[in-house]
SERO-584038 format. One record per residue (C-alpha): residue in three letters; chain; x, y, z. Coordinates in steps of 0.25 Angstrom, whole numbers. Layout:
N
<pt "ala", "A", <X, Y, Z>>;
...
// end
This chain:
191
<pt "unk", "A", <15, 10, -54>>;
<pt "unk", "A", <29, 9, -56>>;
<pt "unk", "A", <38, 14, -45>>;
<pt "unk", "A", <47, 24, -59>>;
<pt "unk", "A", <33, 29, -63>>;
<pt "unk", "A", <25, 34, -53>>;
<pt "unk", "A", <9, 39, -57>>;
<pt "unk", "A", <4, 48, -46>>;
<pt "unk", "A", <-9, 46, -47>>;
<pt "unk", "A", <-8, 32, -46>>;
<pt "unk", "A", <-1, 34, -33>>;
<pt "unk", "A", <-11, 32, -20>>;
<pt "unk", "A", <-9, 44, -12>>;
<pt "unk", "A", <-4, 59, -20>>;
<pt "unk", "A", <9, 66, -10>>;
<pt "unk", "A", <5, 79, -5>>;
<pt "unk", "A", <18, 88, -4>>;
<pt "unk", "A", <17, 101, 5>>;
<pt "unk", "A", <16, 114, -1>>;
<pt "unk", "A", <28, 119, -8>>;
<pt "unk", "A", <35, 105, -9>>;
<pt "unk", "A", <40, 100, -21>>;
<pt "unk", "A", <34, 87, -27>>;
<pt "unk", "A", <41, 74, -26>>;
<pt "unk", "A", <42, 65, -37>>;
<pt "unk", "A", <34, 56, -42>>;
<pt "unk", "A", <40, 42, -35>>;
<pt "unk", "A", <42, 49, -21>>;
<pt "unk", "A", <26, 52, -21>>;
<pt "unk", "A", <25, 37, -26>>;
<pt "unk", "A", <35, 30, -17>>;
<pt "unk", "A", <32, 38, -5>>;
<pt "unk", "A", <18, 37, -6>>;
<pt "unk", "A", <9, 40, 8>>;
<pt "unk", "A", <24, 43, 15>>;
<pt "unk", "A", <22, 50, 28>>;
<pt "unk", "A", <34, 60, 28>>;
<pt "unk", "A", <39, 68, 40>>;
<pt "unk", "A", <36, 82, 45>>;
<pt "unk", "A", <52, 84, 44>>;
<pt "unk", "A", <50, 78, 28>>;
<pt "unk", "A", <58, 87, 17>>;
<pt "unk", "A", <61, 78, 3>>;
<pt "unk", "A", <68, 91, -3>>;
<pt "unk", "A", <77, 102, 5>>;
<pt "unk", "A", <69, 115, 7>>;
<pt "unk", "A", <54, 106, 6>>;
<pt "unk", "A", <45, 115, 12>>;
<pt "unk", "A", <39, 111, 25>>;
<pt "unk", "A", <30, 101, 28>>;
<pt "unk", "A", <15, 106, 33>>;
<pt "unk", "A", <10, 99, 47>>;
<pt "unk", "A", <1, 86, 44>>;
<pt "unk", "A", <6, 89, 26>>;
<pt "unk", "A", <-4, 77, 20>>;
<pt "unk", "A", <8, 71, 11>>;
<pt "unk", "A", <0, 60, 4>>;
<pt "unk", "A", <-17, 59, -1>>;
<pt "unk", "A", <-23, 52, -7>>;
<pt "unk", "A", <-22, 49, -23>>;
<pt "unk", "A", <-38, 48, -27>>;
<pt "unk", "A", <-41, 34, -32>>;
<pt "unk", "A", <-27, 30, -34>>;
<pt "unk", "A", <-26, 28, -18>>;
<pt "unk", "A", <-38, 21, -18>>;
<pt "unk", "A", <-32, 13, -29>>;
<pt "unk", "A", <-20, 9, -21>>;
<pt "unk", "A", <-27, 2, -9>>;
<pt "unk", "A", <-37, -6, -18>>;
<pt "unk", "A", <-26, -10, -26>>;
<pt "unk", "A", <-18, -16, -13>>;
<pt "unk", "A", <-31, -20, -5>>;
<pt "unk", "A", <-31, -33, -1>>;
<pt "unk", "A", <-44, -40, -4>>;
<pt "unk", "A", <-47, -43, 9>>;
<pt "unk", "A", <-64, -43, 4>>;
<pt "unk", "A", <-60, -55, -6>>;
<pt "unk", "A", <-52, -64, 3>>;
<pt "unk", "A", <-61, -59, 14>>;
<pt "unk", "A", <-74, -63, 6>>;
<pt "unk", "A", <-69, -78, 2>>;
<pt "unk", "A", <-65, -82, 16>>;
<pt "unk", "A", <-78, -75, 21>>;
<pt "unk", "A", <-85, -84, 9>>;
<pt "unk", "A", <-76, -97, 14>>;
<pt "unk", "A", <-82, -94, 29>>;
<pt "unk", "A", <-97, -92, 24>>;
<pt "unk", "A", <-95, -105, 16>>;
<pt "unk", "A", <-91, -112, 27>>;
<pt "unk", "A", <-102, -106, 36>>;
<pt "unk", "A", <-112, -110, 24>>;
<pt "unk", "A", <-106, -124, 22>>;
<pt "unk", "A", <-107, -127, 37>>;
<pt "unk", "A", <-122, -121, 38>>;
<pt "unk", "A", <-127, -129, 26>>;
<pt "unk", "A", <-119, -143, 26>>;
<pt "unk", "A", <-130, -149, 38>>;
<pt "unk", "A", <-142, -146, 29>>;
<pt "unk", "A", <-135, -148, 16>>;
<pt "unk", "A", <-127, -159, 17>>;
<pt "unk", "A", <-130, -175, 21>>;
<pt "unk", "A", <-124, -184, 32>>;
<pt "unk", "A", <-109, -181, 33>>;
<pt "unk", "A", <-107, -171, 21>>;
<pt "unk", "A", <-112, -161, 33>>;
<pt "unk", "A", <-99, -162, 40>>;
<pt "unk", "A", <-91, -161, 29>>;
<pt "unk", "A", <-99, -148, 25>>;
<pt "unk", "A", <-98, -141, 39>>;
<pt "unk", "A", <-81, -145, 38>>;
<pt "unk", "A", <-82, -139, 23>>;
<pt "unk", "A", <-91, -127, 30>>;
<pt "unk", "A", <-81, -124, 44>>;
<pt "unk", "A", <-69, -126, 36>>;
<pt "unk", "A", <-73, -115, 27>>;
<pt "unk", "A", <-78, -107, 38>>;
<pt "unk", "A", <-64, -108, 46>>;
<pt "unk", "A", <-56, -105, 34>>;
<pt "unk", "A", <-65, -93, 29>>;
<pt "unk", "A", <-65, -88, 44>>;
<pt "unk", "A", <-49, -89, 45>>;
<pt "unk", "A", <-48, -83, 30>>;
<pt "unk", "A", <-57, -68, 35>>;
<pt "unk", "A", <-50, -69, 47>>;
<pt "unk", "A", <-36, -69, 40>>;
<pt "unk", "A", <-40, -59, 29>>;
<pt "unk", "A", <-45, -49, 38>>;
<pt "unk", "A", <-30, -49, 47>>;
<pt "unk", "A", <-23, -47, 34>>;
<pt "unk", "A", <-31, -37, 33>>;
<pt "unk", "A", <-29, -29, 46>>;
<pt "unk", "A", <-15, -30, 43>>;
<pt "unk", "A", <-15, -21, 32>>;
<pt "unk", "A", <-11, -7, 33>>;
<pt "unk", "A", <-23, 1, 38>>;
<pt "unk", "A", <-17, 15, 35>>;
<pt "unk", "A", <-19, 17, 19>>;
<pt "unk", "A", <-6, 26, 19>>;
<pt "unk", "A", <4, 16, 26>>;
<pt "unk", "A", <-1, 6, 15>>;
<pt "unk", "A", <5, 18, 5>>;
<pt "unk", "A", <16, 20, 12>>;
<pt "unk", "A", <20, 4, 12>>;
<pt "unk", "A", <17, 2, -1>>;
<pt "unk", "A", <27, 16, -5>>;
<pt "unk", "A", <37, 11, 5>>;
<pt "unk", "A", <37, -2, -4>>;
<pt "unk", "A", <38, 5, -17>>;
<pt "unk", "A", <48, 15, -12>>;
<pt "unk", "A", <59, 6, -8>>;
<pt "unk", "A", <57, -3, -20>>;
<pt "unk", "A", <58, 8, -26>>;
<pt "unk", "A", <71, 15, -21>>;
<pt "unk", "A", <76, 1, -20>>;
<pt "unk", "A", <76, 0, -35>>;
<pt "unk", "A", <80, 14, -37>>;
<pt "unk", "A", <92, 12, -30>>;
<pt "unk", "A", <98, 0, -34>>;
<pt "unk", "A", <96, 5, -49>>;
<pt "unk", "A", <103, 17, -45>>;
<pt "unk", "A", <115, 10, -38>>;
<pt "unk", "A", <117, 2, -52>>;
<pt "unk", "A", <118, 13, -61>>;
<pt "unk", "A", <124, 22, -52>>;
<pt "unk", "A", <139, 25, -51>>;
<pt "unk", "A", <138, 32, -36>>;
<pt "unk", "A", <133, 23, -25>>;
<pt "unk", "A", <122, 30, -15>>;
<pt "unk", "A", <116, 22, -2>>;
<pt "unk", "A", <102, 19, -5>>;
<pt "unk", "A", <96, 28, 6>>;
<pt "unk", "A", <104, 39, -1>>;
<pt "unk", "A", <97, 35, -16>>;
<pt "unk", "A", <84, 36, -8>>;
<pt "unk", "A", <87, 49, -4>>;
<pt "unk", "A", <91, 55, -17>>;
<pt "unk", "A", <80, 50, -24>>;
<pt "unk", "A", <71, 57, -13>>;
<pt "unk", "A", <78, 70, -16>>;
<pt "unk", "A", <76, 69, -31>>;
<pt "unk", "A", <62, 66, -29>>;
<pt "unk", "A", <59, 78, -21>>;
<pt "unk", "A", <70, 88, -29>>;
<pt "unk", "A", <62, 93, -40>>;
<pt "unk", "A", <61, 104, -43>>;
<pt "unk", "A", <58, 117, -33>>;
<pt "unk", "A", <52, 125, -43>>;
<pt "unk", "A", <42, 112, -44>>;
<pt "unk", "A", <37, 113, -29>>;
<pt "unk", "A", <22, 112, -26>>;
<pt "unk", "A", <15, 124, -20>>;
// end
């Protein structure tokens, strides 16, 4: 998806406005996706009011599903190969005594702990990655929008200040372009 054209059903999570509220164009639902807004919130003047508990955002059918499989980490592979490095180890250790003459034993049980101390370390690092990664599915929406959102604006703006002749502060260009989003027309509100 490109941040210009913006397909809403491949979007994770479908934006819910409030009876009687107009609706937003396309890039704020893409670049605001999952976004907690305020009680006090009103994009346009004369927005109707916001209804206690309003569910903004839900879920967009397998395009969410699609979202978070497509940024999983794959913990299961790199998991599975330092559990398979460990069992190897264990293996090399348990066997090298009966399988191997003289000396070639030691040199199997090193091969075998080595592999075991690795592997062990390996699933013990893979799984802290792991718990580092944000447990609540909307705050990953919500980072990943964030990201978009200012490269996004960033871009926007500095191609506005090079083909404009009036000089506005950034903040001021973010703004604007929020109001254009939720202008539309009146006529166009949803019931």
């Amino acid at each position: 998806m490109t941040k210009n054209i913006v397909d809403l059903d491949a979007l994770p999570v479908r934006f819910h406005p409030p009876d009687g509220w107009r609706t937003p164009h396309p890039l704020f639902i893409s670049l605001y996706q999952a976004e907690e807004f305020s009680r006090d919130w009103q994009p346009y003047p004369q927005a109707p009011s916001i209804p206690p508990n309003w569910p903004w955002w839900e879920d967009n059918g397998t395009s969410w599903y699609t979202f978070f499989r497509d940024r999983a980490p794959l913990p299961a592979r790199s998991l599975g190969n330092w559990f398979s490095l460990a069992a190897l180890g264990l293996f090399s250790i348990a066997v090298s005594p009966f399988a191997l003459p003289g000396w070639f034993i030691a040199a199997g049980g090193l091969f075998g702990l080595a592999c075991l101390i690795v592997g062990i370390r390996g699933v013990i690092r893979t799984i802290k990655r792991q718990s580092s990664l944000p447990v609540d599915p909307f705050e990953s929406l919500r980072m990943w929008a964030r990201e978009r959102r200012d490269t996004y604006f960033h871009d926007a703006y500095t191609a506005f200040v090079a083909t404009q002749q009036r000089e506005i502060s950034y903040e001021q260009f973010v703004s604007e372009t929020l109001a254009t989003w939720w202008a539309g027309n009146p006529s166009d509100e949803v019931s």
